[in-house]
Backbone as a printed PyTorch tensor [residue, N CA C, xyz], in Angstrom:
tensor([[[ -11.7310,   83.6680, -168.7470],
         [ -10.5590,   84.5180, -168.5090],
         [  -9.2910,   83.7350, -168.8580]],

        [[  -8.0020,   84.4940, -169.4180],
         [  -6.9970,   83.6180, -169.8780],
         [  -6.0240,   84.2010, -168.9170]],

        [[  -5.1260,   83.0790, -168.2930],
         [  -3.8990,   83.4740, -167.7970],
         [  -3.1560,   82.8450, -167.9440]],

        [[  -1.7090,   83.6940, -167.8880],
         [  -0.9720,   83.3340, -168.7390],
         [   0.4570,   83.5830, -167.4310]],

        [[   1.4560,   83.2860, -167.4670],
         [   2.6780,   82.9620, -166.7020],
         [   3.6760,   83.1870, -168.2250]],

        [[   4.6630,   83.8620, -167.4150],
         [   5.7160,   84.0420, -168.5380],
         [   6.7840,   84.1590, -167.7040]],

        [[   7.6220,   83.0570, -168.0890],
         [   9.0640,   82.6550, -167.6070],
         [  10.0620,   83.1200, -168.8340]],

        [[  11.1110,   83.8040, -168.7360],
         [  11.9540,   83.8270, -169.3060],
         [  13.7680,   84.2350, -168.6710]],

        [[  14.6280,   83.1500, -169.0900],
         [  15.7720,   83.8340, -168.5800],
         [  17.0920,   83.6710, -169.6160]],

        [[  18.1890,   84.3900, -169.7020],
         [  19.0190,   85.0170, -170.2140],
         [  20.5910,   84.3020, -169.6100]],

        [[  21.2310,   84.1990, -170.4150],
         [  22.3490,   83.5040, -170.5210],
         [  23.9720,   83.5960, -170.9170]],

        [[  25.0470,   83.5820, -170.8450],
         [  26.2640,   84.0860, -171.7710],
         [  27.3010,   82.6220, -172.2170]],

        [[  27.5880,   83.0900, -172.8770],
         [  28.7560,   81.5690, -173.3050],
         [  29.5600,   81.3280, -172.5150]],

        [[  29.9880,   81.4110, -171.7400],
         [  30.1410,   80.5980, -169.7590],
         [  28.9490,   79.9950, -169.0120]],

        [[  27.8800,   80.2300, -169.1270],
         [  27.0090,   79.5750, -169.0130],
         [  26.5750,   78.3830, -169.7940]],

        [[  26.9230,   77.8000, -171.0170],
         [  26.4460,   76.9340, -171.9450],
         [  27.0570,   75.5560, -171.5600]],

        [[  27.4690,   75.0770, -170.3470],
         [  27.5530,   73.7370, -169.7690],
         [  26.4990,   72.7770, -169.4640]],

        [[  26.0150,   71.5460, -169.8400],
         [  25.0750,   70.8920, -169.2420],
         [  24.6330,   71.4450, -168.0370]],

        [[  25.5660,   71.3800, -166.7580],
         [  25.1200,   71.5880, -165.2770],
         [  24.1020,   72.8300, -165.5450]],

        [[  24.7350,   73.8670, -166.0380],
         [  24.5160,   75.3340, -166.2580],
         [  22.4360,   75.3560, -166.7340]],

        [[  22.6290,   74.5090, -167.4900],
         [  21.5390,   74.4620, -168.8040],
         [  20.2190,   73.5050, -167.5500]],

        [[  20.9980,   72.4870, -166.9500],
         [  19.8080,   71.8650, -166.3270],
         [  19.6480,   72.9210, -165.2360]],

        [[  20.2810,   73.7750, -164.4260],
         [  19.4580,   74.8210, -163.3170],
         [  18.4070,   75.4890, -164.4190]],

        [[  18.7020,   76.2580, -165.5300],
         [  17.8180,   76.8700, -166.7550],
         [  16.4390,   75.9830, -166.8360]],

        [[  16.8680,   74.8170, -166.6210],
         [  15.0740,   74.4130, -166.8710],
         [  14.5760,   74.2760, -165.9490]],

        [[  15.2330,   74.2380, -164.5760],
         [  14.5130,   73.9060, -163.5310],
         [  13.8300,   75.1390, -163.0040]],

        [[  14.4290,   76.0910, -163.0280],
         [  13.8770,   77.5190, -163.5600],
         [  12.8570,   77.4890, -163.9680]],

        [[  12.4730,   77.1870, -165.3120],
         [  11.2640,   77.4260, -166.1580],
         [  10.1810,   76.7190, -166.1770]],

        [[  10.6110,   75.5410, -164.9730],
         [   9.0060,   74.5300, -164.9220],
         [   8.6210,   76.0420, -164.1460]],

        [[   7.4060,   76.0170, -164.3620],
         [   6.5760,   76.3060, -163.0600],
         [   5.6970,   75.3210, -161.6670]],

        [[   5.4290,   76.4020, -161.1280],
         [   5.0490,   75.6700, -159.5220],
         [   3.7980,   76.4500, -159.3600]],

        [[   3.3570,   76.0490, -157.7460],
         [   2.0830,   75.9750, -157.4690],
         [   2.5880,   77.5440, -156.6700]],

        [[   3.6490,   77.7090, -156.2010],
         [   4.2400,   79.0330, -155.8850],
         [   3.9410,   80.3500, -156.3000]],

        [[   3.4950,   80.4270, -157.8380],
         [   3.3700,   81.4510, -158.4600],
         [   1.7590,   81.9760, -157.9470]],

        [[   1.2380,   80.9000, -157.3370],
         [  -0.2750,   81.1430, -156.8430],
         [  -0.4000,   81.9440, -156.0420]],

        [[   0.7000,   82.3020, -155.1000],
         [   0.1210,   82.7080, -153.6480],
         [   0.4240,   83.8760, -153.6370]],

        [[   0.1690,   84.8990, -154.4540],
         [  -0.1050,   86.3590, -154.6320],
         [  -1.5480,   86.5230, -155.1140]],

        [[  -2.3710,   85.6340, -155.0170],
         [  -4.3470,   85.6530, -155.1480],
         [  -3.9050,   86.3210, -156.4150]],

        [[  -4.8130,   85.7070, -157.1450],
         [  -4.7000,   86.2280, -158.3340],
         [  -6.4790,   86.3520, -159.0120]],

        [[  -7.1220,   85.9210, -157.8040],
         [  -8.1670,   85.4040, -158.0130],
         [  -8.8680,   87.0940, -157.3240]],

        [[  -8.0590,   87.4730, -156.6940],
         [  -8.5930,   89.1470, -156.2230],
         [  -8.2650,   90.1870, -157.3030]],

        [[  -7.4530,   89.7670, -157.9720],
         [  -7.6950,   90.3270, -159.3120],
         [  -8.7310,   90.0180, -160.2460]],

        [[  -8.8840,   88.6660, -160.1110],
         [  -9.7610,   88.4390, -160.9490],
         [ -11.5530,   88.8820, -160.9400]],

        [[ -11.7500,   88.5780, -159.6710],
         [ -13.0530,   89.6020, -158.7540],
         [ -13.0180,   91.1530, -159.1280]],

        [[ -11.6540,   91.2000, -158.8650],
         [ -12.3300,   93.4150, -159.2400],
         [ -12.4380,   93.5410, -160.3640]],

        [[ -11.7690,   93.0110, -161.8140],
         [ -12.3690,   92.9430, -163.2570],
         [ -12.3080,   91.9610, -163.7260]],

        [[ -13.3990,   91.7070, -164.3490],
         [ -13.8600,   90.4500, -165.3390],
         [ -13.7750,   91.4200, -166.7110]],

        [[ -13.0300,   91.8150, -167.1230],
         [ -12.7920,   92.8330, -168.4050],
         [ -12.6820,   91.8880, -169.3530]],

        [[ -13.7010,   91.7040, -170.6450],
         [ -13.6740,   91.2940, -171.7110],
         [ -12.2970,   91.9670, -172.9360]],

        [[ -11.5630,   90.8140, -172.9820],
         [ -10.0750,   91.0410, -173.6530],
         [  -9.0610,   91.9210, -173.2940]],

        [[  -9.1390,   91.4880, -171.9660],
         [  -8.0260,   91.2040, -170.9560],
         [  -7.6180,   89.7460, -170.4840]],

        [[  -6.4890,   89.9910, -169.9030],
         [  -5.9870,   88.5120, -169.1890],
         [  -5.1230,   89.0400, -168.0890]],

        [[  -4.9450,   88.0050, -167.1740],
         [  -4.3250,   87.7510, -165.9220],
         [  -2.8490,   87.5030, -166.5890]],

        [[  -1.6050,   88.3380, -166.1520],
         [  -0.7740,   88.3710, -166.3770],
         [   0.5530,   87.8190, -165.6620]],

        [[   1.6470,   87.2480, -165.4240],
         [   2.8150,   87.3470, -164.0050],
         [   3.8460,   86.6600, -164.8690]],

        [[   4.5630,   87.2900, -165.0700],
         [   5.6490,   87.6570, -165.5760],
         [   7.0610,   87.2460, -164.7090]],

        [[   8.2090,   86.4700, -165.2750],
         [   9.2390,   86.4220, -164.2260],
         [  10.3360,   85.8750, -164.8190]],

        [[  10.8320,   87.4550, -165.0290],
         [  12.0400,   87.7980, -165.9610],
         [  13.6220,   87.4550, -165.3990]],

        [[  14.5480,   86.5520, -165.5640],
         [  15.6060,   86.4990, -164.8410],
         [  16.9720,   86.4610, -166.0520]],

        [[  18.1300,   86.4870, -164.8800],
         [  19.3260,   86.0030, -165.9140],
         [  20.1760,   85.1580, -164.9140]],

        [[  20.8330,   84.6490, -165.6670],
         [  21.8190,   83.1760, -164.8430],
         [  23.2450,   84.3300, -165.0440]],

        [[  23.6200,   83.8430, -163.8850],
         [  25.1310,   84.3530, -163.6250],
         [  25.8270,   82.7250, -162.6980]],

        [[  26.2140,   82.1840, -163.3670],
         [  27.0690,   80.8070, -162.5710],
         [  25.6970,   80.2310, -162.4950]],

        [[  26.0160,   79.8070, -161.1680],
         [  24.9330,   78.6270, -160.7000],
         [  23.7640,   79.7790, -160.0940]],

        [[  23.5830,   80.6950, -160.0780],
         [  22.8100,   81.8180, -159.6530],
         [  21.4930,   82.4610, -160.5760]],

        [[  20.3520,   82.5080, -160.0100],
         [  19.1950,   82.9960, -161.1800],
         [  19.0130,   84.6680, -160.4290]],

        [[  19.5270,   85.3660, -160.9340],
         [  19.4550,   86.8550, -161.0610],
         [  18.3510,   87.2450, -161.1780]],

        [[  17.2700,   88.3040, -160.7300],
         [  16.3700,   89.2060, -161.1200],
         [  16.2200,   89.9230, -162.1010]],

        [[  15.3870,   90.4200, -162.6550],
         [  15.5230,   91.1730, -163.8250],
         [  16.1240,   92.5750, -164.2760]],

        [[  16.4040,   93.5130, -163.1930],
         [  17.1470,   94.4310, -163.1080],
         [  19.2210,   93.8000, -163.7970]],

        [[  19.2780,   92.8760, -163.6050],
         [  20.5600,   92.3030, -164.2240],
         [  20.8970,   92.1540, -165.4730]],

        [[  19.4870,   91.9170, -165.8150],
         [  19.2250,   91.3030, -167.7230],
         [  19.8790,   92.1250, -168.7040]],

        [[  20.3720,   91.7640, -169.8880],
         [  21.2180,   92.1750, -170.6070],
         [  19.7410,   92.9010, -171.5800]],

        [[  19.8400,   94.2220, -172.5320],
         [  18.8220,   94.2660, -172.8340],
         [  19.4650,   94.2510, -174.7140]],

        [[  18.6870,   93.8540, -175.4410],
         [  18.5480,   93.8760, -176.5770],
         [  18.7630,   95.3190, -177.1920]],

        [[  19.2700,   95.3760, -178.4440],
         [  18.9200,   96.7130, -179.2510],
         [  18.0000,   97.0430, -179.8080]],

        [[  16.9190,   97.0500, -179.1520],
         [  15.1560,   97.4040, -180.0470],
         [  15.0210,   98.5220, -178.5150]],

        [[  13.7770,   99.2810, -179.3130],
         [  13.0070,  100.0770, -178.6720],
         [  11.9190,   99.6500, -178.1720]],

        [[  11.4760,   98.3510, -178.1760],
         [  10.3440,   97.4050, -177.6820],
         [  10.8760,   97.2950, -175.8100]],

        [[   9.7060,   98.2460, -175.2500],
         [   9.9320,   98.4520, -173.7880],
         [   9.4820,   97.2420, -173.2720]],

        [[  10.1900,   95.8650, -172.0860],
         [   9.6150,   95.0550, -171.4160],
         [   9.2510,   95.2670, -170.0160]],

        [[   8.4420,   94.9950, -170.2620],
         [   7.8490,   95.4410, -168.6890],
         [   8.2260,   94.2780, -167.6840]],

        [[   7.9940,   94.8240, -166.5240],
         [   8.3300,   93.8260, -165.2350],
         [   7.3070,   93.9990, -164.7470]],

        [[   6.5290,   92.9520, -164.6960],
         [   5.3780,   92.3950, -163.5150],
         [   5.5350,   91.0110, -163.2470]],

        [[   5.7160,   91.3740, -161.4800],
         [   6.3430,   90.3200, -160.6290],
         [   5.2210,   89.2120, -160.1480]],

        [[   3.9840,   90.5200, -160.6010],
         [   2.9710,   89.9410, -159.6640],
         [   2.1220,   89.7640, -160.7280]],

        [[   0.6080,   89.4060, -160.4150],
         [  -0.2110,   89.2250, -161.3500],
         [  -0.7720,   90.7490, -161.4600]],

        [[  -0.8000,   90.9680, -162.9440],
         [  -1.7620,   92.4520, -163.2010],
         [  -3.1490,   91.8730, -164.3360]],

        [[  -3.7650,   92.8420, -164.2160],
         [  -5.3830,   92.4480, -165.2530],
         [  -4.1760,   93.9620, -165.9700]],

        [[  -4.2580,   93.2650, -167.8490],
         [  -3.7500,   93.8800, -168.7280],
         [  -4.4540,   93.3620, -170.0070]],

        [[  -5.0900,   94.6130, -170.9390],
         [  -5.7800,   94.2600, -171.9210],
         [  -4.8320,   93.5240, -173.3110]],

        [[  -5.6750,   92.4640, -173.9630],
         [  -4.5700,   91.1120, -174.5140],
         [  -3.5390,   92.1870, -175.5090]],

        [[  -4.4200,   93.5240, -175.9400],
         [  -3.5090,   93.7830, -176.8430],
         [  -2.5210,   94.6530, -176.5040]],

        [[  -1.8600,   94.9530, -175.0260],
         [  -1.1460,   94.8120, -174.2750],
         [   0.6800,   94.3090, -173.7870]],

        [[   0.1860,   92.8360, -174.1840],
         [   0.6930,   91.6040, -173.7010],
         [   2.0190,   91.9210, -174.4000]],

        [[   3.4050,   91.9270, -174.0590],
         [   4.3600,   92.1730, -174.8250],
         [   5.1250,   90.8780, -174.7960]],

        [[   4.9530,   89.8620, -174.7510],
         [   5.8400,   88.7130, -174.7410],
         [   6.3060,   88.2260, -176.3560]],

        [[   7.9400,   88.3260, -176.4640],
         [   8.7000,   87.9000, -176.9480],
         [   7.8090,   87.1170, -178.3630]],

        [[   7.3800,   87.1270, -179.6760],
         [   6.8510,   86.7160, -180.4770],
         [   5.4710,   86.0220, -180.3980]],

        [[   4.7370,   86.4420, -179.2070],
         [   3.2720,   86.0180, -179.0800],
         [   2.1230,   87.4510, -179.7160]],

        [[   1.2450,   86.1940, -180.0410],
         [   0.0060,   87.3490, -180.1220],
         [  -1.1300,   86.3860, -179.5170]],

        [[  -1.8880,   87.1170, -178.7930],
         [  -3.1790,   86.5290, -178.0450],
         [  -4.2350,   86.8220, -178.8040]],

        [[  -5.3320,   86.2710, -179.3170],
         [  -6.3740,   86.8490, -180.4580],
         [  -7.5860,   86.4240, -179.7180]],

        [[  -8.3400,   86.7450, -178.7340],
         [  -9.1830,   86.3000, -178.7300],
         [ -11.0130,   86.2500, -179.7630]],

        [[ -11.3110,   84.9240, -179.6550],
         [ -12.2760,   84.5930, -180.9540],
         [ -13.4180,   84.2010, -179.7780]],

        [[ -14.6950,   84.6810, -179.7080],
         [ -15.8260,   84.0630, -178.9260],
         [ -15.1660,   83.7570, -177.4610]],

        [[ -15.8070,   82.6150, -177.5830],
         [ -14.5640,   81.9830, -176.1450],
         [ -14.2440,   80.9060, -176.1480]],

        [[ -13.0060,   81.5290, -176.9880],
         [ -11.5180,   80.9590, -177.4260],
         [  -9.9630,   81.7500, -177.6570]],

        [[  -9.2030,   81.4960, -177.2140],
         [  -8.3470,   82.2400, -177.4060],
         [  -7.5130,   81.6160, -178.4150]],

        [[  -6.8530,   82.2610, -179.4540],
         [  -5.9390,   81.8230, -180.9460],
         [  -4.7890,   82.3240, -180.1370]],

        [[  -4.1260,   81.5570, -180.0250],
         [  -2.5660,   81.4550, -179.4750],
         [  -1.7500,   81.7990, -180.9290]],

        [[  -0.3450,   82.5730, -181.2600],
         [   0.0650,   82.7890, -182.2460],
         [   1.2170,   83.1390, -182.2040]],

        [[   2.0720,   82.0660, -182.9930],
         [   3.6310,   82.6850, -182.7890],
         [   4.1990,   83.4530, -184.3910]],

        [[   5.0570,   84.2420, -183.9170],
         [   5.6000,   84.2630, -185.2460],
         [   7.1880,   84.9930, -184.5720]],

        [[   7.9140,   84.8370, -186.2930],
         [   9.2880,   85.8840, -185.8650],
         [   9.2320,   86.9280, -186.2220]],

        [[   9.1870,   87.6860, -184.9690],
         [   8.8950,   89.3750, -185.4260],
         [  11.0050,   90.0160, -185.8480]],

        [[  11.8180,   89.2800, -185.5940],
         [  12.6500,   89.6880, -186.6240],
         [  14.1550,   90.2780, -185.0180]],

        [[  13.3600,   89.1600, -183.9720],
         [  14.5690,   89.7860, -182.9050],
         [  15.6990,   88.2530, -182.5100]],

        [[  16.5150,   89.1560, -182.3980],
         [  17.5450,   88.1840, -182.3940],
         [  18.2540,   87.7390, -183.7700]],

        [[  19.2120,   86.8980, -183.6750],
         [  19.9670,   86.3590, -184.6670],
         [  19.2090,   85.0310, -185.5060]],

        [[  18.5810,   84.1030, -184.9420],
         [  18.2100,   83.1980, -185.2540],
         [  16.7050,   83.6780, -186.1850]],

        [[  16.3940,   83.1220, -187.5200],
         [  15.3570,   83.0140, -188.1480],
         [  14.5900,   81.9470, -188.4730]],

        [[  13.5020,   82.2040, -188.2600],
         [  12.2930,   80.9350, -188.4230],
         [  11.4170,   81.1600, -189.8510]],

        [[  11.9310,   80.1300, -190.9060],
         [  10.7850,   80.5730, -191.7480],
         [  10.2950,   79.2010, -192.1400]],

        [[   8.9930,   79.9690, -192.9180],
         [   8.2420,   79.0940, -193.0350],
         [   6.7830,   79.4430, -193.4260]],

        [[   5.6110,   79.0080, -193.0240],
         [   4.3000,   79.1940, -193.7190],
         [   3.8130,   80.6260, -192.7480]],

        [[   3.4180,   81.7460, -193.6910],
         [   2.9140,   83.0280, -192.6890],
         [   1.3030,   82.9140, -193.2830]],

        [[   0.2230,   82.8800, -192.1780],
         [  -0.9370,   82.9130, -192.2720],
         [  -1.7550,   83.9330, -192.8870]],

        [[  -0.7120,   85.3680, -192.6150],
         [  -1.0410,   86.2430, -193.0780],
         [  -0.9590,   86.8150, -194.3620]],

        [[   0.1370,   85.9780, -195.4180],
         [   0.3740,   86.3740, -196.0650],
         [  -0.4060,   87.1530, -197.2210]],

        [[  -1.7930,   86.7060, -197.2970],
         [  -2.6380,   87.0100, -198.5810],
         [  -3.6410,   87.8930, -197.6760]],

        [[  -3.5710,   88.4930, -196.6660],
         [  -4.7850,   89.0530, -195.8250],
         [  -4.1860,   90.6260, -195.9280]],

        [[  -4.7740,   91.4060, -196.5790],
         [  -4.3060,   92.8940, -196.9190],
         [  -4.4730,   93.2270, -195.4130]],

        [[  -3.3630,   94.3050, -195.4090],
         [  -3.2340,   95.0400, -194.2820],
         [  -2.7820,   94.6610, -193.6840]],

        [[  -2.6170,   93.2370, -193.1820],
         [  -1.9550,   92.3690, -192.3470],
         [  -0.1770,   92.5520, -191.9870]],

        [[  -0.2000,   92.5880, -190.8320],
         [   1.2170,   93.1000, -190.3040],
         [   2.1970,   92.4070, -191.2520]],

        [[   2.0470,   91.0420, -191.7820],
         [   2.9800,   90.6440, -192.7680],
         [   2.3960,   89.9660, -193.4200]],

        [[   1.2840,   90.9650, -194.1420],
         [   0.7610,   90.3710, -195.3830],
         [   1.7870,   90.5940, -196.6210]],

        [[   1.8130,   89.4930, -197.6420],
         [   3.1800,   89.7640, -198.6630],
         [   4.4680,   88.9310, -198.3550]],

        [[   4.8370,   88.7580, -196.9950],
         [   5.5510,   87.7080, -196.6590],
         [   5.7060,   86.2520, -196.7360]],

        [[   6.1440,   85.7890, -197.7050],
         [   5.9730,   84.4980, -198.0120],
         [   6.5330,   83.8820, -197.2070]],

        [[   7.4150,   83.6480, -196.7450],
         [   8.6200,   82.9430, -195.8450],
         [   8.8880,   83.3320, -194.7330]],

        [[   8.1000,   83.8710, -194.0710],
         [   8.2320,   84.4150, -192.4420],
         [   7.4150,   83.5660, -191.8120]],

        [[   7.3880,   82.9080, -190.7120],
         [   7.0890,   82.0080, -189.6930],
         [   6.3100,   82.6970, -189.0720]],

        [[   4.5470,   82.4770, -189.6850],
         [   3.7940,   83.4490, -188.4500],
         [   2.3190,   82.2310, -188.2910]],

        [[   2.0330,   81.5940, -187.7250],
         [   1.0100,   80.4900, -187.1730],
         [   0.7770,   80.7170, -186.2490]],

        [[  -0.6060,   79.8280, -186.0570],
         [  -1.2690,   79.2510, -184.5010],
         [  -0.3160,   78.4010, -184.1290]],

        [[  -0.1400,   78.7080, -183.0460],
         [   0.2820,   77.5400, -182.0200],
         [  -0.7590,   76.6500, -181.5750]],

        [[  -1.8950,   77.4310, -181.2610],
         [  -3.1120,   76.3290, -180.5740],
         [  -3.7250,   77.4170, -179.9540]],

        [[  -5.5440,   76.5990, -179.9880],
         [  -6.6480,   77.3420, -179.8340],
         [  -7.1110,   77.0650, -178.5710]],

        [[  -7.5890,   77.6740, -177.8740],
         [  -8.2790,   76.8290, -176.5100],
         [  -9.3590,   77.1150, -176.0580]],

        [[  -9.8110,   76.5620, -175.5940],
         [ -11.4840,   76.2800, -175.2040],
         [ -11.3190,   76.5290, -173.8730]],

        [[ -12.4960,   76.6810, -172.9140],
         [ -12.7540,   77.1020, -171.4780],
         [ -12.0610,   75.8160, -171.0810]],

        [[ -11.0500,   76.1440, -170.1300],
         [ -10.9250,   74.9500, -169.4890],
         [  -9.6310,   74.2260, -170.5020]],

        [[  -8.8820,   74.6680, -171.4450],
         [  -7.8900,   74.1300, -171.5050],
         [  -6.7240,   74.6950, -171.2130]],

        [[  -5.2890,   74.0510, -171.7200],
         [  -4.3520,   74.9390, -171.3740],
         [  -2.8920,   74.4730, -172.3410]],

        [[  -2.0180,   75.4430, -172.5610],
         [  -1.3290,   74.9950, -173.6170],
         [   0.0170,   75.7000, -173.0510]],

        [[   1.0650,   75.4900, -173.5920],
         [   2.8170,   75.9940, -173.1350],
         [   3.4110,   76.1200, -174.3510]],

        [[   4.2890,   77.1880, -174.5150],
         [   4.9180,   77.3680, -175.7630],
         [   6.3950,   77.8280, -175.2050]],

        [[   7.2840,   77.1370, -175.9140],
         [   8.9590,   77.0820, -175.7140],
         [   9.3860,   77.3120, -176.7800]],

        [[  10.4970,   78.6310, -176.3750],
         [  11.0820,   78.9300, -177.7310],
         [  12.2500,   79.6550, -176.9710]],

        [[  12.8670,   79.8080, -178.0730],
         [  14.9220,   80.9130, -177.7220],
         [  14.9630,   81.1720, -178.7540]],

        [[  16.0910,   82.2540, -178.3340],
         [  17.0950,   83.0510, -179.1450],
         [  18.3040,   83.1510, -178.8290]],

        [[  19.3160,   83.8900, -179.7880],
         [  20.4020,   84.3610, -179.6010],
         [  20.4800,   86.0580, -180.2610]],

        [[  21.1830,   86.3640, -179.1170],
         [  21.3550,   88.2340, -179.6120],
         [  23.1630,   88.2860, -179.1620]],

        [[  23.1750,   89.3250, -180.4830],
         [  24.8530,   89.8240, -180.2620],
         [  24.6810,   91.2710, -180.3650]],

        [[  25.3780,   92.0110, -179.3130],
         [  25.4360,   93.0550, -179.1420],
         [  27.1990,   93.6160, -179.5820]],

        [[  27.6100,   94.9590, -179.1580],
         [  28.9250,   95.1130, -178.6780],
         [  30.0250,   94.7410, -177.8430]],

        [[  28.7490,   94.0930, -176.8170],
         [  29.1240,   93.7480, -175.4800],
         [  29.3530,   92.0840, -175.2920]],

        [[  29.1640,   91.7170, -176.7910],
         [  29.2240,   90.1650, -177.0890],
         [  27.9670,   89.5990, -177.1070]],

        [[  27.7150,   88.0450, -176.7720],
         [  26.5770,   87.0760, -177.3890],
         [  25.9420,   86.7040, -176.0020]],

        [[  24.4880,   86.7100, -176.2730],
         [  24.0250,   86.1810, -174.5870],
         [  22.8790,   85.5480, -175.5510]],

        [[  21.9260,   84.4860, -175.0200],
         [  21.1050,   83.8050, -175.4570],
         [  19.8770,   83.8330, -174.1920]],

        [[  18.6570,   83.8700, -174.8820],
         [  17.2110,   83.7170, -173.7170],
         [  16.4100,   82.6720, -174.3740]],

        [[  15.8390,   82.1270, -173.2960],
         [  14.5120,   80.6840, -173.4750],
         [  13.6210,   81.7660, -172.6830]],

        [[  12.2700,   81.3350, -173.5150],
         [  10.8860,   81.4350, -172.3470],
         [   9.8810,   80.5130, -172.6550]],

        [[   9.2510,   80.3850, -171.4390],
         [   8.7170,   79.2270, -171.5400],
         [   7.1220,   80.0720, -170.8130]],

        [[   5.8830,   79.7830, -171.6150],
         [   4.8580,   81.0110, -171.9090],
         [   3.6550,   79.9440, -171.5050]],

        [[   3.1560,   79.8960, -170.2090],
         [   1.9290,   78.7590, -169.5050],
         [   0.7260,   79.4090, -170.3320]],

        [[  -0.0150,   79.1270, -170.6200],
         [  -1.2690,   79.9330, -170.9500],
         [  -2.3950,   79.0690, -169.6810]],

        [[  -3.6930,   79.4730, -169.7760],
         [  -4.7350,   78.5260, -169.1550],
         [  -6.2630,   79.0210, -169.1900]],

        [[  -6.9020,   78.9330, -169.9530],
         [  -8.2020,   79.5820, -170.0590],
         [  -8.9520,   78.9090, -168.9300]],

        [[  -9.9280,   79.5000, -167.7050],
         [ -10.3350,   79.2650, -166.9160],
         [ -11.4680,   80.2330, -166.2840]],

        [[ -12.3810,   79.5530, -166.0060],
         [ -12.9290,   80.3360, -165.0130],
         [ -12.7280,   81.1240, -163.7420]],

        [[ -11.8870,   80.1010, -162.9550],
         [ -11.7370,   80.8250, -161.9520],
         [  -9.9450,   80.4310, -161.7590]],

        [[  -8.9610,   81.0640, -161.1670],
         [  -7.6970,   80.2470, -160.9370],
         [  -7.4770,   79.0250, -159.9720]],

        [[  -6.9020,   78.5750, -160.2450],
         [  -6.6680,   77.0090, -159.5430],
         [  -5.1680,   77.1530, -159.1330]],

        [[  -4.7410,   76.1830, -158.3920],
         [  -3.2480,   76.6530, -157.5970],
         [  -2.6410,   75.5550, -158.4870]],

        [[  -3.0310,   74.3140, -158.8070],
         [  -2.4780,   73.5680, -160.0350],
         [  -2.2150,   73.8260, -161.6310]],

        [[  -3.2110,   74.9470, -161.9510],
         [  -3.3320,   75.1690, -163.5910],
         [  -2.0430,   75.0820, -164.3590]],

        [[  -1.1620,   75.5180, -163.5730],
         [  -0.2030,   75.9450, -164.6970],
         [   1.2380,   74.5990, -164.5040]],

        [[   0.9180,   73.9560, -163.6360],
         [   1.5020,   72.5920, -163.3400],
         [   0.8460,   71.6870, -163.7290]],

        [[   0.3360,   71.5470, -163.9820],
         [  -0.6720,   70.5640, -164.8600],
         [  -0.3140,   69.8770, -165.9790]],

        [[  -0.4500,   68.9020, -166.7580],
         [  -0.0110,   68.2430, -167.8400],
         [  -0.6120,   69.2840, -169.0510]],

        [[  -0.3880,   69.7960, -169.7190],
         [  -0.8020,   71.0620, -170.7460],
         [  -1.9470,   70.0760, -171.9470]],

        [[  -2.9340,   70.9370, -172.1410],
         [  -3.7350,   70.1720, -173.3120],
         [  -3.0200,   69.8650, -175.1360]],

        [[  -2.2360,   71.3600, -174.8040],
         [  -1.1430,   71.9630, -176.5490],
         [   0.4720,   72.0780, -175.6960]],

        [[   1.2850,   71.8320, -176.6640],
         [   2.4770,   72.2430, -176.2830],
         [   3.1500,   72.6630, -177.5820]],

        [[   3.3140,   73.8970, -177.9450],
         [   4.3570,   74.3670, -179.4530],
         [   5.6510,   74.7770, -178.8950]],

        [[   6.9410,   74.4400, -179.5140],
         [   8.0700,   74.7550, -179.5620],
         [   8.7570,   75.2330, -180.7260]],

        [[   9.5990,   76.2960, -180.2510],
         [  10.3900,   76.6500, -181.4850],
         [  11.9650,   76.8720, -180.8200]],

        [[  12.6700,   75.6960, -180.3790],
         [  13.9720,   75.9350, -180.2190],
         [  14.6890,   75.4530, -180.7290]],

        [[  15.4120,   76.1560, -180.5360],
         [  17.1280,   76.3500, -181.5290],
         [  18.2210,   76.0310, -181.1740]],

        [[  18.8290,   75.1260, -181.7090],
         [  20.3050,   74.8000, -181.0970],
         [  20.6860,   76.1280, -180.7710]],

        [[  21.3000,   76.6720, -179.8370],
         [  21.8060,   77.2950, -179.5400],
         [  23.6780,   77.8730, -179.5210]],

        [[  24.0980,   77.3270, -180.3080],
         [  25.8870,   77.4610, -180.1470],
         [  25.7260,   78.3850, -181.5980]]])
């Protein structure tokens, strides 16, 4: 079974001070905290083949303050984000996080980032897909679409990445920081743990 933790929070150019930036990461470690909603009673009522254990925890910084997600500034796409506070069993192809795709192979999961084309900032570079007909961006030479990392029972990997979006309403910037952990059963350490993979894709931000 794969679970996965998804931290992400949201920002404005009054916020872009050192002080500001170190509450932002202290934010995005995770803790042993996120455990104690059993996640493992989810995991007992379905063992659903390509699904994963989900918990989600969407915020925005206002000053020295981490806001809930009802605050969040929202983007101009029609891509609906969901809020789950808690852990839900949600099938992988599902999973709406910010430029991930979950692929599961046997038992292994293909971790996969790419830029699906949100925000201001562009990532290019080698697309896997490019020569695979049909492929969501097959033909794309220069679009940034790779593995991040594969994992085996029992490993676990973190992927860090941002953006910047400008609206009408002016410029706000988001980090998320995306635990994965393939496991048998949940552990109250997994996602605090020293990670087996770690991929990043961040961006100066100014």
């Amino acid at each position: 079974m794969l679970f996965v933790l998804f931290k992400s929070i949201q920002w404005t150019k009054d916020q872009r001070t050192p002080e500001y930036g170190s509450r932002r990461q202290e934010f995005l470690k995770p803790d042993t905290a996120v455990l104690n909603q059993k996640p493992d009673l989810i995991y007992n009522r379905a063992k659903s083949e390509g699904h994963c254990i989900l918990k989600e925890i969407l915020c925005y910084q206002k000053g020295g303050d981490i806001l809930p997600a009802p605050y969040r500034l929202k983007p101009q796409t029609s891509q609906k984000i969901p809020d789950r506070t808690s852990f839900s069993l949600i099938p992988l192809e599902e999973v709406m996080i910010p430029d991930i795709e979950i692929l599961p192979e046997e038992n292994r999961y293909r971790i996969r980032w790419f830029d699906s084309g949100r925000g201001s900032i562009r990532r290019r570079g080698g697309n896997e897909d490019f020569l695979k007909r049909g492929a969501r961006f097959s033909g794309e030479p220069n679009r940034l679409n790779e593995t991040a990392f594969i994992l085996k029972p029992g490993q676990s990997g973190t992927v860090c990445c941002n953006n910047r979006f400008s609206s009408w309403h002016g410029q706000w910037y988001e980090e998320y920081r995306i635990y994965f952990v393939s496991a048998v059963r949940p552990d109250r350490n997994m996602f605090v743990r020293e990670p087996d993979f770690r991929y990043e894709q961040l961006a100066v931000l100014f």
